[in-house]
C-alpha positions in Angstrom: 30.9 -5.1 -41.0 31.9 -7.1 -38.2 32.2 -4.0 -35.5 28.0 -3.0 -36.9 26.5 -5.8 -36.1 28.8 -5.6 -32.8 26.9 -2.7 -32.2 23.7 -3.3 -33.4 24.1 -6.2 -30.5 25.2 -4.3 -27.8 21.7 -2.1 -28.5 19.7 -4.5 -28.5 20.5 -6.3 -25.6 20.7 -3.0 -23.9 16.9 -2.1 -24.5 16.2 -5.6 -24.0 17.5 -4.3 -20.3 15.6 -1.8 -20.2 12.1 -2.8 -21.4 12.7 -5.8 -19.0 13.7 -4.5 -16.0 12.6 -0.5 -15.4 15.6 1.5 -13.9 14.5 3.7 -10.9 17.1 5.6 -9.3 15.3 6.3 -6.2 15.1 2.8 -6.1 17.8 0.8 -6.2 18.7 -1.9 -4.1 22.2 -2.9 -2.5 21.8 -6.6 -3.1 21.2 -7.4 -6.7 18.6 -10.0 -6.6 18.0 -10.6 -10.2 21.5 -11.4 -10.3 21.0 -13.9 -7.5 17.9 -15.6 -9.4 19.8 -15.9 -12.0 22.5 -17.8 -11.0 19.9 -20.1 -9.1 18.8 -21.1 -12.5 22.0 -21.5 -14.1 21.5 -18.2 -16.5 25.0 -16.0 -16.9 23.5 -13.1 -17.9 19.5 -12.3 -19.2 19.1 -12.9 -22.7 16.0 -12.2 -25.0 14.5 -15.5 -23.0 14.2 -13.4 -19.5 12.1 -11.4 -17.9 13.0 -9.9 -15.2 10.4 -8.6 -12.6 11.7 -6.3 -9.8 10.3 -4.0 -6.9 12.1 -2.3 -4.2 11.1 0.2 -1.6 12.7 1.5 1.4 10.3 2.0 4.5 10.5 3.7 8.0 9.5 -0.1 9.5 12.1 -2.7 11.2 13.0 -5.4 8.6 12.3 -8.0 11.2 8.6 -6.5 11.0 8.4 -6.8 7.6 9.4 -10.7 7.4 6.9 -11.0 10.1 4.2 -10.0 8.1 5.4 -11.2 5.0 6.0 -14.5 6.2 2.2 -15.5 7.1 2.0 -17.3 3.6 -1.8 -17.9 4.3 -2.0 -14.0 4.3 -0.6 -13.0 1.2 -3.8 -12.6 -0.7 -4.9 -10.1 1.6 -2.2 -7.8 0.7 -1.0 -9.0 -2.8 -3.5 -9.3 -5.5 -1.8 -11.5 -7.8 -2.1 -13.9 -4.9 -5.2 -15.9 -4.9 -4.7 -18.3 -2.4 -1.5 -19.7 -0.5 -0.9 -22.8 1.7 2.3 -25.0 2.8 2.3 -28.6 1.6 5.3 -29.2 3.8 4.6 -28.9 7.5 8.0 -26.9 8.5 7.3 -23.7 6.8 10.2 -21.5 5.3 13.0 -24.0 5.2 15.4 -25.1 2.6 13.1 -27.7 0.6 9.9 -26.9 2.3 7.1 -26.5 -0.6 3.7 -24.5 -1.1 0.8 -24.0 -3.8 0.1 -20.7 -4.7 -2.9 -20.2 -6.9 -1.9 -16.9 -9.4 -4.0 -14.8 -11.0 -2.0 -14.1 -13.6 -4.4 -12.2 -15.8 -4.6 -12.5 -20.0 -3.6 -14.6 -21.8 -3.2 -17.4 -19.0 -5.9 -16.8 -16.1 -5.4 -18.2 -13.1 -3.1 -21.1 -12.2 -2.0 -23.1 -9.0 2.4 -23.3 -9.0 3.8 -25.9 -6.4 6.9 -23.8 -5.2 9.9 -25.3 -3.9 12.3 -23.1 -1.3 15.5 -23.5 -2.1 17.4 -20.8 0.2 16.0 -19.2 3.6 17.8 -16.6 5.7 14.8 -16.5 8.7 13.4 -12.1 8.9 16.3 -11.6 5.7 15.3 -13.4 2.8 13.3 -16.1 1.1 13.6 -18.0 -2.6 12.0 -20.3 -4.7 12.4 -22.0 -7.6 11.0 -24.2 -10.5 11.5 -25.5 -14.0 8.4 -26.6 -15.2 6.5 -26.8 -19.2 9.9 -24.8 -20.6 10.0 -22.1 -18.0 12.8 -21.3 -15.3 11.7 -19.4 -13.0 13.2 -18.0 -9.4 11.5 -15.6 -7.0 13.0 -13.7 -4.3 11.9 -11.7 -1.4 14.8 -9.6 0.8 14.4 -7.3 3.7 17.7 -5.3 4.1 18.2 -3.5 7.4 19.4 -0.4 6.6 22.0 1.7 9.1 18.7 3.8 10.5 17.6 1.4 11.2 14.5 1.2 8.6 14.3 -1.5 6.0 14.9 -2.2 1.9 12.2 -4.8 0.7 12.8 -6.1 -2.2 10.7 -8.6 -4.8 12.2 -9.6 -7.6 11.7 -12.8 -9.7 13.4 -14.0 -12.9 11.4 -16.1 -15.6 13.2 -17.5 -18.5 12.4 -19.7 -21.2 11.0 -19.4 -25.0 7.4 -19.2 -24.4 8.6 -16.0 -22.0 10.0 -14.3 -24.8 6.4 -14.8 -26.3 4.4 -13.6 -23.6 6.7 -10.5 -22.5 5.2 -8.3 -24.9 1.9 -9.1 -23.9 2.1 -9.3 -19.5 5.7 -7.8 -18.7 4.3 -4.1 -17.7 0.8 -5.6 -16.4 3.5 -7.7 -14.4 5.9 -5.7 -13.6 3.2 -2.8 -12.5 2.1 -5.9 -9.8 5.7 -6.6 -8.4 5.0 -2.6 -7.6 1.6 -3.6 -6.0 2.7 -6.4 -4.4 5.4 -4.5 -2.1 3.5 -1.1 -1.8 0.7 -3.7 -0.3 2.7 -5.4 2.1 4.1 -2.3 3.3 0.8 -0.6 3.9 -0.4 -3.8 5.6 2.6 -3.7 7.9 2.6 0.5 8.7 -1.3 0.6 9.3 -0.9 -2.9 11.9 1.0 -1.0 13.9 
């Protein structure tokens, strides 16, 4: 009886994998980022609390370029439509501590909303992430650019949400979500390859 419900387990926290976080073999990434935003917020391992929300792409563009672009915070609407509006409150932008407000359209069932992000970890034209625990919800956000040995770069988006209330709203935004992590990069890389 035991060695069933052992198994029933296992399955379900396999799916739970795979409805969360959608496996592309063309796309994987050689930093595991949702395994870094998880540890940021304390979590061993994704339960049926997380949601993790992943995008990767590899592109024929410097990885210094892409932090370039990226890195204009003020910008981001024009390139990710999630992204409403973006501004520092600190006046050292991209620095360990440094805070900003990012107005989210985050679409139904919670419209938009303004999130005071905290950076807790910078590596200047590599990496950037944030994190908050605010109203029951963990949540960590990360943005890589890899260089890869030609030379061309691996972007990477990925955040981690976790809490109760996200095991409510999965069902309802995780694909609308997840299809905007997609977006998100795609955007930014177009922005960068047609500036050039």
């Amino acid at each position: 009886m035991l060695a069933v419900f052992a198994c029933a387990a296992s399955l379900a926290y396999a799916l739970l994998v795979l409805t969360t976080r959608p496996v592309r073999p063309t796309e994987l990434v050689s930093v595991n980022t949702a395994e870094i935003a998880l540890t940021s917020l304390g979590i061993p391992y994704p339960t049926w609390q997380t949601m993790i929300l992943t995008a990767s792409r590899d592109v024929s563009v410097p990885a210094t370029d892409m932090w370039i672009a990226w890195s204009s915070l003020e910008d981001w609407p024009a390139w990710n439509m999630r992204v409403v509006s973006a501004r520092w409150l600190s006046e050292t932008p991209w620095a360990q501590g440094s805070q900003f407000v990012e107005e989210l359209d985050l679409g139904f069932p919670l419209g938009e909303q303004d999130w005071v992000e905290t950076v807790i970890q910078v590596n200047p034209g590599v990496s950037a992430e944030w994190c908050r625990d605010a109203n029951g919800i963990k949540s960590c956000h990360i943005w890589m650019f890899e260089t890869l040995p030609d030379g061309s770069a691996r972007v990477t988006n990925t955040e981690v949400l976790h809490g109760a209330s996200v095991a409510a709203l999965k069902p309802l935004v995780g694909a609308r979500w997840q299809r905007q992590f997609d977006e998100a990069v795609d955007g930014l890389v177009a922005r960068v390859i047609t500036s050039r």
